[in-house]
N, C-alpha and C positions, 0 to 999 in steps of 0.2 A: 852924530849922537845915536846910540842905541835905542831900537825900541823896548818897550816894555815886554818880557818873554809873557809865554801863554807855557808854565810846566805843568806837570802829571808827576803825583808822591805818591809814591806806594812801596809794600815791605813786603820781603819775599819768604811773608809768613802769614798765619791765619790763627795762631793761636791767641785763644783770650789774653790780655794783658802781656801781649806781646814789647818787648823790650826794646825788636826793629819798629813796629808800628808806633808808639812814644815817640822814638826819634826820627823818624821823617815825620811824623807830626809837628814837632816840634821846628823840624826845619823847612817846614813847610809857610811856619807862620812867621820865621823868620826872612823866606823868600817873598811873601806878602807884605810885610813890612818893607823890603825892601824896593819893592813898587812891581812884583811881577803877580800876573795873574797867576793861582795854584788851584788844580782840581786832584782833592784825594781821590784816588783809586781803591778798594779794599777787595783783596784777591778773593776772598771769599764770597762774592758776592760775581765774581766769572767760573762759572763752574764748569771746567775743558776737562777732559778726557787726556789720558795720556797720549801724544801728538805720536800720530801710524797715517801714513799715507793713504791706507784704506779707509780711515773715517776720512780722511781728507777727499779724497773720490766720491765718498756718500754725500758729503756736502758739510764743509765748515760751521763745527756749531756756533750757533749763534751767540753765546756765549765769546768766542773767541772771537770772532768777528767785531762784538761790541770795542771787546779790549783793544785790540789792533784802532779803531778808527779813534778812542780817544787818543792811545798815540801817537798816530796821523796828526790827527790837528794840534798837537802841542809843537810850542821848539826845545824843549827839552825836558828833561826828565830827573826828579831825585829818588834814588832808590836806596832803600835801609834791609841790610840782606841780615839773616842769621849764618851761621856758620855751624854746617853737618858735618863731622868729619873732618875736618880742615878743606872744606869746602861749599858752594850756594846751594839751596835745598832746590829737590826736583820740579817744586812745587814753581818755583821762580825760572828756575830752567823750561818748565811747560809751557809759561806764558810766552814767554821769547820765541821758544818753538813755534806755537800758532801764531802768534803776530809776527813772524819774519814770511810764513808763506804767502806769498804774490797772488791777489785776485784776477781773474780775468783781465786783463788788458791792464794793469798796476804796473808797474816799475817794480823792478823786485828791490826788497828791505824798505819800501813806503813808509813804513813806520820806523823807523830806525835812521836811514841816512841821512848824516847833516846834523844830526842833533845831538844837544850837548848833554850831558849828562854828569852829576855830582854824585857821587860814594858815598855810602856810613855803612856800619853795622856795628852792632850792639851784643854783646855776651855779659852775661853774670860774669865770665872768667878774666883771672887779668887780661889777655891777648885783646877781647872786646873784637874780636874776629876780623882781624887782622890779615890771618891766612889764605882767607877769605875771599879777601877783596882784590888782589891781583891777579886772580882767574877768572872773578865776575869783568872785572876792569879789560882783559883778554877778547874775552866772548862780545862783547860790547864793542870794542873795537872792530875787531873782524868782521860786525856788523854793520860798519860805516858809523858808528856814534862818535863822538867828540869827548871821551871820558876828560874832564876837566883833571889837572892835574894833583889839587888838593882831593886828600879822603881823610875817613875820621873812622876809627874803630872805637867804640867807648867800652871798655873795662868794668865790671862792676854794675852793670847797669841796674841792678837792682836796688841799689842805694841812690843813684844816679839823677832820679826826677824828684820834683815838687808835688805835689796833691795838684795843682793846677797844670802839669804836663811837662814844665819847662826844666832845663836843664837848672841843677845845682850849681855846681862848677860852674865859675865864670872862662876857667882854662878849656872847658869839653865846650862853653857857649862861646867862646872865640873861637874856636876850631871849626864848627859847624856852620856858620857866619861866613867864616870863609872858603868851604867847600862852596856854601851858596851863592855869595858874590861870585866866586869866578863863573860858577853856572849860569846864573844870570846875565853876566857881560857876556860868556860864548853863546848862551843862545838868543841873542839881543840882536847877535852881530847878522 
């Protein structure tokens, strides 16, 4: 039997009423219900520098350092990205950046290997950022994560939520359900 995971939700955005932050919220309380421990993250609240090796020599802000070690002690991770471009904004690209680099005497990717990881992202546009997600799903990999196989892009998200947070769609809340079960069973294991 699988233990009970310990994840980290957070959205690879910062804007108020953000669309990715709704749904890993959402499926955040969904992984809660389904008996894993969830601790939201709000990138906003890690204030990092764009990652240059030179600050890195001056000494890892602490900022970054915090976000790396809640990673550490999680087994996995749900992440709700926006889609710039037809691809993840820089801002989520950053964090990755400082939590992959190695502390003194650390294993390199501490934060990252072994652990499982569920997809979403969310756009006002049909796609629901789509595009998106198999370059973050990429980066993730090559990081030693476990990207689960289920993802979910939601379309529309602007019509999308309840006054209370939760998905409308019973079809978008089976979908997300199940990016999180499998998240849950991979990093259980």
């Amino acid at each position: 039997m699988a233990k009970a995971p310990r994840l980290v939700a957070f959205a690879g955005s910062t804007r108020k009423g953000s669309f990715n932050v709704q749904l890993v919220r959402a499926a955040a309380d969904m992984a809660a219900v389904q008996g894993a421990t969830v601790e939201w993250l709000d990138l906003a609240e890690y204030d990092m520098p764009i990652f240059n090796e030179d600050l890195e020599k001056e000494g890892t802000p602490e900022a970054a350092t915090a976000f790396k070690e809640k990673l550490k002690g999680a087994d996995g991770f749900l992440i709700a990205s926006p889609e710039y471009n037809s691809s993840y904004p820089a801002l989520l690209k950053n964090a990755i950046d400082w939590a992959s680099r190695p502390a003194e005497g650390e294993p390199m990717l501490a934060a990252f290997q072994g652990k499982a990881c569920g997809l979403l992202a969310a756009s006002p546009g049909m796609l629901g950022g789509i595009r998106m997600l198999p370059q973050l799903r990429t980066l993730l990999m090559n990081i030693g994560v476990h990207v689960v196989p289920n993802q979910f892009g939601l379309g529309k998200a602007g019509e999308a939520f309840s006054g209370d947070g939760s998905l409308k769609d019973e079809r978008a809340r089976s979908m997300v359900e199940g990016v999180v079960r499998q998240t849950i069973e991979i990093a259980g294991r």
